[in-house]
C-alpha positions as a LaTeX table, in Angstrom:
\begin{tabular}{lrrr}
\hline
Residue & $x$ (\AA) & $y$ (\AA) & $z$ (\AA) \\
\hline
Unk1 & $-17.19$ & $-28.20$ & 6.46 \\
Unk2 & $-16.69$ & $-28.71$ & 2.74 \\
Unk3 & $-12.91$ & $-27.81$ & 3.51 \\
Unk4 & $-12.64$ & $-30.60$ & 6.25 \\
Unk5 & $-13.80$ & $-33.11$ & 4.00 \\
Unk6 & $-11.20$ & $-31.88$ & 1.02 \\
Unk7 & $-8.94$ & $-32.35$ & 3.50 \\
Unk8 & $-10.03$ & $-35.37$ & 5.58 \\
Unk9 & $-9.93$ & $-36.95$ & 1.56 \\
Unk10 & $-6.57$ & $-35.72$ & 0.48 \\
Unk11 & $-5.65$ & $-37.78$ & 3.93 \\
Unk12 & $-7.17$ & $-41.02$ & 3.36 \\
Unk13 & $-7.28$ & $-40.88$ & $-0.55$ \\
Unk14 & $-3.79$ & $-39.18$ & $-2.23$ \\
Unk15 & $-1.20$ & $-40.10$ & 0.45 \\
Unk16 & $-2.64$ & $-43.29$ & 1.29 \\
Unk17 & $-2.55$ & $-43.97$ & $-2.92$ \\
Unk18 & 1.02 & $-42.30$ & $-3.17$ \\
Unk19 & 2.01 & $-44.51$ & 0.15 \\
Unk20 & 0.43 & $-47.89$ & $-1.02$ \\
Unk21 & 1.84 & $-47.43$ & $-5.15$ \\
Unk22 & 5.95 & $-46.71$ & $-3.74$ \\
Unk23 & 5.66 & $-49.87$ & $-1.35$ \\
Unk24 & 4.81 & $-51.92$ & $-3.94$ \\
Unk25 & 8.31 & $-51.48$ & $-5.21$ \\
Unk26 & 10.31 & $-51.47$ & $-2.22$ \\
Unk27 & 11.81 & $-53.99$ & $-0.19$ \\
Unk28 & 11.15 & $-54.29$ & 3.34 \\
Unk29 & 14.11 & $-52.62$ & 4.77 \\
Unk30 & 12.92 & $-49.26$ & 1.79 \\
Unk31 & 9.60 & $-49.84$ & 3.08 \\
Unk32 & 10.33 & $-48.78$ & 6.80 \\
Unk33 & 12.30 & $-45.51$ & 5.62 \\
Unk34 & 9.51 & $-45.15$ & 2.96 \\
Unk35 & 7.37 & $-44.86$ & 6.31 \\
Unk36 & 9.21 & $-42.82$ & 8.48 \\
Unk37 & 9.19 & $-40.11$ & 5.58 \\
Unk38 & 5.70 & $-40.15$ & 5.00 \\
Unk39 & 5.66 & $-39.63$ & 8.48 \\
Unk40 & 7.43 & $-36.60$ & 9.05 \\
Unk41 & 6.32 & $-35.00$ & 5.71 \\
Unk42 & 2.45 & $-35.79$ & 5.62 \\
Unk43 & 1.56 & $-33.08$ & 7.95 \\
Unk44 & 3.50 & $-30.53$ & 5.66 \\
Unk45 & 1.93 & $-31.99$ & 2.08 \\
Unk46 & $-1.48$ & $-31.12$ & 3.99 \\
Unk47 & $-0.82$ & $-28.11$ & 4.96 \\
Unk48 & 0.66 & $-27.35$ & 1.55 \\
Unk49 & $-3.08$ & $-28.70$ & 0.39 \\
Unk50 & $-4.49$ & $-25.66$ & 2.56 \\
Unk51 & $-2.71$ & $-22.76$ & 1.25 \\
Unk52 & $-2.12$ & $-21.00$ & $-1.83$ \\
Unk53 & 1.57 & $-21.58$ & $-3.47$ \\
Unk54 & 1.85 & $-18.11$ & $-3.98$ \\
Unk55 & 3.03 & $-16.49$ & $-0.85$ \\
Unk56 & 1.06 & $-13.11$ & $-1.00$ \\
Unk57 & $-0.99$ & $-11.72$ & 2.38 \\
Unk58 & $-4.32$ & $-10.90$ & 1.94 \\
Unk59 & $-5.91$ & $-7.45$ & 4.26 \\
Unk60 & $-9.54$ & $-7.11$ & 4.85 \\
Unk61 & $-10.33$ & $-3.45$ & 2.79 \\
Unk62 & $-13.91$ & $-1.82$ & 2.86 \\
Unk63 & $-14.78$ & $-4.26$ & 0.19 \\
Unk64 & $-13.08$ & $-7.56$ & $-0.72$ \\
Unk65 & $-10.40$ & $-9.44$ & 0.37 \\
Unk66 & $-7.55$ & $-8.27$ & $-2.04$ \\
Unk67 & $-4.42$ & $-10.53$ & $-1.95$ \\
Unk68 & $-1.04$ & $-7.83$ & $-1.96$ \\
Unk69 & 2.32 & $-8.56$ & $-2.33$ \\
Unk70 & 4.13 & $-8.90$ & 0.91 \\
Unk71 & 6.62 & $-6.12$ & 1.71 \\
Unk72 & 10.37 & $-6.25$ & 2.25 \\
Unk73 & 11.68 & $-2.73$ & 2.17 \\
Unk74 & 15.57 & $-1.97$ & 1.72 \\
Unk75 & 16.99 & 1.93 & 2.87 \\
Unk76 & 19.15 & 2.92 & 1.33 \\
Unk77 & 20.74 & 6.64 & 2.40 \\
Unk78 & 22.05 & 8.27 & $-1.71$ \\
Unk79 & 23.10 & 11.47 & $-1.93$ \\
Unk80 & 22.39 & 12.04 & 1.95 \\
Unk81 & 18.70 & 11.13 & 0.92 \\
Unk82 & 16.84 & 8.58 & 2.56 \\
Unk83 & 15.41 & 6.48 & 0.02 \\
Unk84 & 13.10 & 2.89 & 0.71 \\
Unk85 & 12.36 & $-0.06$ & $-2.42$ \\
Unk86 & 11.67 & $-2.86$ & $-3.36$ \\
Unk87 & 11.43 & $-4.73$ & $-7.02$ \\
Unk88 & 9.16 & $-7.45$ & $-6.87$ \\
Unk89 & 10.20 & $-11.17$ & $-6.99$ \\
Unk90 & 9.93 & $-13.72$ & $-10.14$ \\
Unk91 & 9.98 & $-16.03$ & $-7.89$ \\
Unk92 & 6.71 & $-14.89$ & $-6.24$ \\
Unk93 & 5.78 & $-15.15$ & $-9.99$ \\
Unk94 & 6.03 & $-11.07$ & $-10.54$ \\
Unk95 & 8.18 & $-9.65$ & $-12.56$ \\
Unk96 & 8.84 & $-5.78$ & $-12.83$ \\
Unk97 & 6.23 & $-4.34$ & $-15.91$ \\
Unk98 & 7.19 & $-0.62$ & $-14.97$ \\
Unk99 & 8.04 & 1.54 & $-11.96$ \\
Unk100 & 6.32 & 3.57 & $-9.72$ \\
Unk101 & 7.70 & 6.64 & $-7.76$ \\
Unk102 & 5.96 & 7.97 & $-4.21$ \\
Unk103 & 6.14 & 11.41 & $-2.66$ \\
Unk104 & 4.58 & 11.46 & 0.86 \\
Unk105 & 3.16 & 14.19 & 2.52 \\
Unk106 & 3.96 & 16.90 & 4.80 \\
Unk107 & 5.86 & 15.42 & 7.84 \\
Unk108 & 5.92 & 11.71 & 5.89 \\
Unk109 & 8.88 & 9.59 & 4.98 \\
Unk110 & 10.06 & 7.23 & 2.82 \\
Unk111 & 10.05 & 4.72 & 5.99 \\
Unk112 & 6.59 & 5.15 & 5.99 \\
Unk113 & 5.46 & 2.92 & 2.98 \\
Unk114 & 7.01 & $-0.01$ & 4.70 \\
Unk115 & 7.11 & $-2.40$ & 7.42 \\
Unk116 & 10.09 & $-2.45$ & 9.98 \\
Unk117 & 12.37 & $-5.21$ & 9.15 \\
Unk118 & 16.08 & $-5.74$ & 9.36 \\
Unk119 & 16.69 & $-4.18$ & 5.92 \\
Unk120 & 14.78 & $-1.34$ & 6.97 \\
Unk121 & 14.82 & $-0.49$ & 10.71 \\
Unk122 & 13.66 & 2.95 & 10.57 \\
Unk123 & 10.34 & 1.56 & 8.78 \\
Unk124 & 7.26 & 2.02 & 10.26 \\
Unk125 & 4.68 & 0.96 & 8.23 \\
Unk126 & 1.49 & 2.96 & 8.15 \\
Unk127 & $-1.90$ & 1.74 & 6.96 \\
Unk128 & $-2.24$ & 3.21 & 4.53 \\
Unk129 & 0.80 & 3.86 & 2.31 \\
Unk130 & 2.32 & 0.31 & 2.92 \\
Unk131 & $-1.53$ & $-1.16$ & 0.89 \\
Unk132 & $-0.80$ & 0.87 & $-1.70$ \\
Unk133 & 3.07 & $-0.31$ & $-1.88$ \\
Unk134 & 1.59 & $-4.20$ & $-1.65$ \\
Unk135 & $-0.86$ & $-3.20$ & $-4.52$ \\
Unk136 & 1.65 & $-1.46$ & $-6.33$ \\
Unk137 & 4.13 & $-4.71$ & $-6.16$ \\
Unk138 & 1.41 & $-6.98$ & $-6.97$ \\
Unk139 & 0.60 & $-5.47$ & $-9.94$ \\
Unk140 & 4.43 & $-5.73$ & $-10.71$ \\
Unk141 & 5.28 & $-2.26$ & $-10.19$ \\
Unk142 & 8.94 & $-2.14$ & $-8.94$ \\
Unk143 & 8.48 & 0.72 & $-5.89$ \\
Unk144 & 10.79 & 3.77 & $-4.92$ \\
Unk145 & 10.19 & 6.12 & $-1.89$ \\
Unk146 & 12.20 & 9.40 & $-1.59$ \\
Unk147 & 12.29 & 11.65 & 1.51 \\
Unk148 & 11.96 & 15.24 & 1.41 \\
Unk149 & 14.91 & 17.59 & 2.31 \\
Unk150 & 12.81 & 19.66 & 4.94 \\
Unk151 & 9.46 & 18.77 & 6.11 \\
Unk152 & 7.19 & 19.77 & 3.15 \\
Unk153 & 8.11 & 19.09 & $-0.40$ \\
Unk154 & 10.18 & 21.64 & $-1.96$ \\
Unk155 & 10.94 & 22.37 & $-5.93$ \\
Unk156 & 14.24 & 24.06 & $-5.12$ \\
Unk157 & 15.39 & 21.73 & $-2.98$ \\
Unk158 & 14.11 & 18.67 & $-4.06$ \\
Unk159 & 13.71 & 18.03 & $-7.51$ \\
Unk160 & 17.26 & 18.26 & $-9.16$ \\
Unk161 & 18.19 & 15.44 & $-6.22$ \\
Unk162 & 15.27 & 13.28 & $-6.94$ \\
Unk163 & 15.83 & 13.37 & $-10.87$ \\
Unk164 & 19.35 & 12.43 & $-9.86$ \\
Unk165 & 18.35 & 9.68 & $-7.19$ \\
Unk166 & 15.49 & 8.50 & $-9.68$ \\
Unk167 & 18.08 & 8.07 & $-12.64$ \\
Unk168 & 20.87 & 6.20 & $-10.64$ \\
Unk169 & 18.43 & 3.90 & $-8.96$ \\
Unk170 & 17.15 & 2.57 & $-12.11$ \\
Unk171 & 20.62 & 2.22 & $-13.91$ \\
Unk172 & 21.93 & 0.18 & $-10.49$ \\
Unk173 & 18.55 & $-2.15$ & $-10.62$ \\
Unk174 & 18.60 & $-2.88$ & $-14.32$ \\
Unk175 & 15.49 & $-1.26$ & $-14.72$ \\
Unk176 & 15.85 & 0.65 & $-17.44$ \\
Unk177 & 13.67 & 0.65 & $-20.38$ \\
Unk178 & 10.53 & $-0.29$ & $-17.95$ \\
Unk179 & 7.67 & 3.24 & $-18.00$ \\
Unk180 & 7.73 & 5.40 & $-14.94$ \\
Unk181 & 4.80 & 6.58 & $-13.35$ \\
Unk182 & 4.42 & 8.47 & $-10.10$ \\
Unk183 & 2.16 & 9.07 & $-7.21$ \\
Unk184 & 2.23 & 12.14 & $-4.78$ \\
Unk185 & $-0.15$ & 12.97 & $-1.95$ \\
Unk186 & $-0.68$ & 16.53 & $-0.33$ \\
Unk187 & 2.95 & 18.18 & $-0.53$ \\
Unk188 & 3.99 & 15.02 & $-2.61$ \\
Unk189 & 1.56 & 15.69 & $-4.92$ \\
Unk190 & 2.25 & 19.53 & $-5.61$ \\
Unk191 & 5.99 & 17.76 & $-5.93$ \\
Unk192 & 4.80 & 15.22 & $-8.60$ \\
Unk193 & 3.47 & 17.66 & $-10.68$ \\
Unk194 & 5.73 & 19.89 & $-10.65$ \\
Unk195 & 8.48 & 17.48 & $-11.30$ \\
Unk196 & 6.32 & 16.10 & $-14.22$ \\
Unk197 & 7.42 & 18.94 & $-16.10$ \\
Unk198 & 10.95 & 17.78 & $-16.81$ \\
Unk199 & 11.12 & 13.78 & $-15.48$ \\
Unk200 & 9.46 & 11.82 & $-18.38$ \\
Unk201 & 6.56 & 9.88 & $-16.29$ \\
Unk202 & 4.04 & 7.64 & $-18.82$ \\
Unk203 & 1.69 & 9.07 & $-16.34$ \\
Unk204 & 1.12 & 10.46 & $-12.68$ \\
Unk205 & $-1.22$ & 10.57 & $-10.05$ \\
Unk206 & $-2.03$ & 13.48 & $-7.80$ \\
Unk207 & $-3.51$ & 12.45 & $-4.37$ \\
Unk208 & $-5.75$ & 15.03 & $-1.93$ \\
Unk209 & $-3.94$ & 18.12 & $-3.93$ \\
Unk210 & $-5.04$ & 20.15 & $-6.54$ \\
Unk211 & $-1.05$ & 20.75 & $-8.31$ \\
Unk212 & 0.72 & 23.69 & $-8.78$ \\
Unk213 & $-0.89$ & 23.95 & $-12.40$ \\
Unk214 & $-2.35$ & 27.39 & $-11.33$ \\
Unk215 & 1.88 & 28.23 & $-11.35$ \\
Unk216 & 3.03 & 26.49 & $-14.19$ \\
Unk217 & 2.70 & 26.72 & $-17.80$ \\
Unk218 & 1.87 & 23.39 & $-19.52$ \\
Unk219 & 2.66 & 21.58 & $-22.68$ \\
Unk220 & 0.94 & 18.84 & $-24.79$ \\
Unk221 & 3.40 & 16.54 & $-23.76$ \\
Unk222 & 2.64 & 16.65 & $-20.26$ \\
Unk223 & 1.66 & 13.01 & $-18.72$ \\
Unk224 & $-1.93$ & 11.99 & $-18.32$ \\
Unk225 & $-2.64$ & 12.97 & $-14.61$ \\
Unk226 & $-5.38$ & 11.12 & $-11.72$ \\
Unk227 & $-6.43$ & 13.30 & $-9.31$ \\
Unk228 & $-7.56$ & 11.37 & $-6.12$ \\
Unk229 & $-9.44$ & 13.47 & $-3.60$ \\
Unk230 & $-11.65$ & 13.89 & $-0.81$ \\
Unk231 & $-15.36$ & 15.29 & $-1.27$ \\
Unk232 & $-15.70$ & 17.03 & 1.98 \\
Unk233 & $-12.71$ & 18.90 & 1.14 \\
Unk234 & $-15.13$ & 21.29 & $-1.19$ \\
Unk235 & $-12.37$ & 24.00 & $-1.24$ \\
Unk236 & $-9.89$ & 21.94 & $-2.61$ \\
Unk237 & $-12.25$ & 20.01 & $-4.90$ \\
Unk238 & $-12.93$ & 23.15 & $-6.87$ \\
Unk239 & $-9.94$ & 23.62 & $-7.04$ \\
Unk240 & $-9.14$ & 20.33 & $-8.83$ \\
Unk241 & $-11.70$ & 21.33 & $-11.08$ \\
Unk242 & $-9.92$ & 24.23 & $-12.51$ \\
Unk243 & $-6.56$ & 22.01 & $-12.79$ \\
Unk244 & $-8.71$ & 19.31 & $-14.75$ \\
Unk245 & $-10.49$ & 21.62 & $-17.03$ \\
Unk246 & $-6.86$ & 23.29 & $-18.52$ \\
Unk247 & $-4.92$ & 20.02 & $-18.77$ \\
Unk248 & $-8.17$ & 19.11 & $-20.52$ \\
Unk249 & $-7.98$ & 21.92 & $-22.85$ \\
Unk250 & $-4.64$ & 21.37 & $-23.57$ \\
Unk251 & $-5.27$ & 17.81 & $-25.01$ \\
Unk252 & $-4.09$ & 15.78 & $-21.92$ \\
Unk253 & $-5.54$ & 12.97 & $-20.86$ \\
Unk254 & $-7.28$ & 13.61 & $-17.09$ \\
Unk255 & $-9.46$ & 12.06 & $-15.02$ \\
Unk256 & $-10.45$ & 11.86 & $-11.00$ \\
Unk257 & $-11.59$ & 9.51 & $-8.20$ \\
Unk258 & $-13.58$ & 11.31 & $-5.34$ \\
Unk259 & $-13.24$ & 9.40 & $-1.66$ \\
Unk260 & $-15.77$ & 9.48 & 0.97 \\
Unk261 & $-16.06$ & 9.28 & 4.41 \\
Unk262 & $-15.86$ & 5.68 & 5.73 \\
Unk263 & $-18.37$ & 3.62 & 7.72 \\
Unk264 & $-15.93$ & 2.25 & 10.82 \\
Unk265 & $-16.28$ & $-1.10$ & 12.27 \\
Unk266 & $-15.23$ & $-3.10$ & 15.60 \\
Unk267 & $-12.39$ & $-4.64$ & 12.90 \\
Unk268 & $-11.35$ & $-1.60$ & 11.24 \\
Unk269 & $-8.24$ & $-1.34$ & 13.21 \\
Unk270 & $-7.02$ & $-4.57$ & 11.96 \\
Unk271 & $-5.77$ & $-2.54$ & 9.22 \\
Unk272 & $-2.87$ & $-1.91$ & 11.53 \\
Unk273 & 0.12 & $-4.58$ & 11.03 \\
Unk274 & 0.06 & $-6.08$ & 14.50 \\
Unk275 & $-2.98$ & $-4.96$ & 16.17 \\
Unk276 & $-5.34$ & $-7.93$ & 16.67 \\
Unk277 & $-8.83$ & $-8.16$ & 16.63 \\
Unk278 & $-9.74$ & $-7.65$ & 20.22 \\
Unk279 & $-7.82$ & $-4.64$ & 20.20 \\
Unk280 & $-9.55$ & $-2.86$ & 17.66 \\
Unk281 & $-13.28$ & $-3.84$ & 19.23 \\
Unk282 & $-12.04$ & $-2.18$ & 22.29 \\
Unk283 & $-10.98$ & 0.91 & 20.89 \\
Unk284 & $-14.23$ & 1.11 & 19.35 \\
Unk285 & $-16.16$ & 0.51 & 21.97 \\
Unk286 & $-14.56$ & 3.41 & 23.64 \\
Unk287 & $-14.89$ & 5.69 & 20.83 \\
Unk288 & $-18.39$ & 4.79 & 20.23 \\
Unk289 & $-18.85$ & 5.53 & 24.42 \\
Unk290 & $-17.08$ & 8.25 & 24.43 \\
Unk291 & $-18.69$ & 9.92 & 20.92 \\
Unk292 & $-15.20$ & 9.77 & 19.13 \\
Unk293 & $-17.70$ & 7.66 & 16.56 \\
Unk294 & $-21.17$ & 8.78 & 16.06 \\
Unk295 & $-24.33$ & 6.20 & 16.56 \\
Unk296 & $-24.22$ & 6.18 & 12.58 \\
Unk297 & $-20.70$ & 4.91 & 13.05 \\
Unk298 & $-18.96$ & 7.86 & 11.10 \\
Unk299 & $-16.43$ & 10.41 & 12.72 \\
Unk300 & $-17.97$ & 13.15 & 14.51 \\
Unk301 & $-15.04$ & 15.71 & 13.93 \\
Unk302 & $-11.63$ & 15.30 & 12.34 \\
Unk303 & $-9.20$ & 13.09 & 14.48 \\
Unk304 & $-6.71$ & 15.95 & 14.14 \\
Unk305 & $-8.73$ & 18.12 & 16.37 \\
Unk306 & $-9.67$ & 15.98 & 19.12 \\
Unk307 & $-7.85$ & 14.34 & 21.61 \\
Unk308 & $-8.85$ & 10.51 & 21.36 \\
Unk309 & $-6.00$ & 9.21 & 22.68 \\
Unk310 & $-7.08$ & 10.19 & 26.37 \\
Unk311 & $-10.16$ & 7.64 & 26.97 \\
Unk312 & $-8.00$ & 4.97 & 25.14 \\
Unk313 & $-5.11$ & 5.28 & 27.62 \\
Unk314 & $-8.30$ & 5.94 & 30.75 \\
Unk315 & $-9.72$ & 2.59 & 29.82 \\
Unk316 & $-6.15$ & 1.11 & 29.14 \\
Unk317 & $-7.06$ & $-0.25$ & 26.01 \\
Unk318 & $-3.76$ & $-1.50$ & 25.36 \\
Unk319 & $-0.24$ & $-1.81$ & 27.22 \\
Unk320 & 1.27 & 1.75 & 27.73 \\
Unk321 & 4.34 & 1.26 & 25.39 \\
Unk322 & 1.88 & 0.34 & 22.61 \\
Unk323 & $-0.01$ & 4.12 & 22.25 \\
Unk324 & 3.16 & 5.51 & 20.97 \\
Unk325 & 4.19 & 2.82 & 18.61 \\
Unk326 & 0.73 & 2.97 & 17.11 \\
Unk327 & $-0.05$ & 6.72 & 17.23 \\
Unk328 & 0.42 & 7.88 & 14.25 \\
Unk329 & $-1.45$ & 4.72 & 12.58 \\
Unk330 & $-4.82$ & 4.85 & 14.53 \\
Unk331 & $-4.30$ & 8.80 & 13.58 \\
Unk332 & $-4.35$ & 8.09 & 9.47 \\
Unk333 & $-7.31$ & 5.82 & 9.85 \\
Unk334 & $-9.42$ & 8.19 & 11.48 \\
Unk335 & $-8.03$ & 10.63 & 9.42 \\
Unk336 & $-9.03$ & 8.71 & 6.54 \\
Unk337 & $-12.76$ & 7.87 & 7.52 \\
Unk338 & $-13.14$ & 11.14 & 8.23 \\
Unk339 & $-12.53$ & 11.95 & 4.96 \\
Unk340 & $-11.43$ & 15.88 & 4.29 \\
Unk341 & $-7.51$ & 15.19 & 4.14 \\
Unk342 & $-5.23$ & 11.61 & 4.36 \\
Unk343 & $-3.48$ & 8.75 & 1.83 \\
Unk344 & $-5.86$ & 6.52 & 0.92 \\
Unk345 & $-5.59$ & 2.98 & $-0.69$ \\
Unk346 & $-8.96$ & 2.16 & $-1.01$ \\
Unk347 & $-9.46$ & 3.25 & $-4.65$ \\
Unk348 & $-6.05$ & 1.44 & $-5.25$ \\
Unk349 & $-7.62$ & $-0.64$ & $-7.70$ \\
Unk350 & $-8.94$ & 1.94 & $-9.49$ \\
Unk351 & $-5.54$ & 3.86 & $-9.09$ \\
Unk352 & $-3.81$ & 1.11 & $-10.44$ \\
Unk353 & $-6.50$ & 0.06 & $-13.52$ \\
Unk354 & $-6.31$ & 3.80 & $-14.67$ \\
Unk355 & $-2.40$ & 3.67 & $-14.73$ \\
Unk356 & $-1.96$ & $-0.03$ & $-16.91$ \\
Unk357 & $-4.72$ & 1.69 & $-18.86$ \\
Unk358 & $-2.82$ & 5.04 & $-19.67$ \\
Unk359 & 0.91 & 2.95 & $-19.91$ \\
Unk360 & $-1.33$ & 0.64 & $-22.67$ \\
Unk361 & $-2.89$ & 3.56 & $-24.74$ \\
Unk362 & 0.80 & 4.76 & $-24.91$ \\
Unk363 & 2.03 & 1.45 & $-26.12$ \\
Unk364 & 4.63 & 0.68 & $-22.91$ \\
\hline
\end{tabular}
């Protein structure tokens, strides 16, 4: 209501005032073009009144509204390598502070961490990954992607290529001088730390993987490492444990963020670019019917070992050519309120408070 009126005044009040102050000074002939502009532009100086100047989206997360930079991928194939990014705009008012480096999982790709658009048409934007690129951006990190040779992440394989790709990437860009930090999940994050060891990052961030520090030996001058993981995962948690107690005794700065399995909702599938609201209430209705949910509204069993795509497709839920293009995307989300092993942006803010923080104490 208190919007209406705002608006229903900025009618009658500040283009009537604008409108009644210019005629004063015009002739009659000025006064009818004077009229036909107002006209034609009145509706757009209202709707101007109704939306913020900065043109960033804003997603509905498990706890605020968060506005995120909106993504425009580019792929870009060097070195045989497929390779997505994007440097945020100054004139979205965001200028590039440092850069940021991603390593996906197992069976994950570059094209992942973005939507599909013409400058990236093998994009395919999954929930999660492409929140964490729109944090990243809005917090003026410009964004890399690499793909992995093979499926997994591999040290022999990959890490001489990505050091190369990484340097040449920043010298084309003009990006040099800004701090690079990194952020690996599962196989990407066994990657990132291993790469650590010779790429100078201000600082990394390991996501549901404990590091190959159990392999490695490690120096003082290794960068201050997040580990991001998954409480039901209780093997792999005590296993982060040992990795945080060395690089602790060996001076470096460490720290974690434990995830938890998420409550879902009728609009919790409106985390999917494209998928509208009425959607995602069916397909939880049928999971709640057909005990894919529980009545406390929390995954019964991991979405990797069930088949939930059957009672969607029984109930046609949506329009057959529409389970394959979202797949993999209603997979990550159960995945991720399941909570034992998936990307996650929801602690992005902590992610990203805990990197500034670390890039500060070192003065970049």
């Amino acid at each position: 209501m208190a919007r209406r009126i705002i608006e229903r005044n900025l009618q009658n009040s500040t283009l009537q005032n604008i409108y009644v102050i210019l005629q004063a000074q015009v002739n009659a002939w000025h006064k009818f073009i004077l009229t036909t502009v107002f006209i034609i532009l009145a509706p757009v100086l209202i709707f101007a009144a109704r939306k913020p100047l900065l043109f960033v989206k804003t997603i509905r997360t498990q706890d605020s509204n968060i506005p995120l930079y909106p993504l425009s991928g580019r792929l870009d194939y060097i070195e045989e390598t497929q390779v997505v990014w994007q440097v945020p705009s100054a004139s979205l008012l965001v200028t590039p502070k440092a850069i940021l480096f991603l390593a996906h999982g197992c069976n994950g790709r570059a094209a992942f961490f973005w939507d599909k658009s013409t400058d990236c048409a093998e994009c395919l934007g999954l929930p999660e990954e492409r929140v964490i690129v729109m944090h990243a951006l809005a917090k003026g990190y410009a964004v890399i992607a690499i793909s992995s040779t093979r499926e997994c992440w591999s040290i022999s394989s990959d890490k001489a290529k990505v050091m190369s790709i990484l340097s040449f990437w920043i010298k084309d860009k003009g990006l040099e001088g800004l701090p690079i930090v990194a952020l690996g999940a599962s196989s990407g994050g066994f990657f990132v730390s291993a790469l650590a060891r010779d790429y100078k990052f201000e600082a990394i961030v390991i996501m549901i993987s404990e590091g190959l520090f159990h392999k490695m030996k490690i120096g003082r001058n290794y960068p201050p490492t997040l580990f991001v993981h998954m409480v039901k995962d209780k093997r792999r948690a005590s296993l982060i444990r040992n990795a945080i107690d060395m690089l602790r005794s060996k001076g470096i700065d460490t720290n974690e963020i434990k995830c938890y399995p998420l409550i879902i909702t009728p609009e919790y599938f409106t985390k999917i670019p494209g998928l509208d609201s009425m959607t995602s209430h069916r397909i939880y209705k049928v999971f709640k019917e057909t005990g894919v949910i529980g009545h406390d509204n929390l995954m019964r069993l991991d979405g990797r070992a069930m088949n939930w795509m059957m009672p969607l497709k029984e109930r046609q839920v949506m329009p057959d050519n529409y389970y394959k293009l979202w797949d993999m995307h209603v997979q990550e989300l159960l995945n991720l309120a399941y909570g034992f092993h998936e990307m996650t942006s929801i602690q992005s803010n902590e992610i990203f408070e805990w990197l500034g923080s670390q890039m500060l104490k070192q003065g970049v």
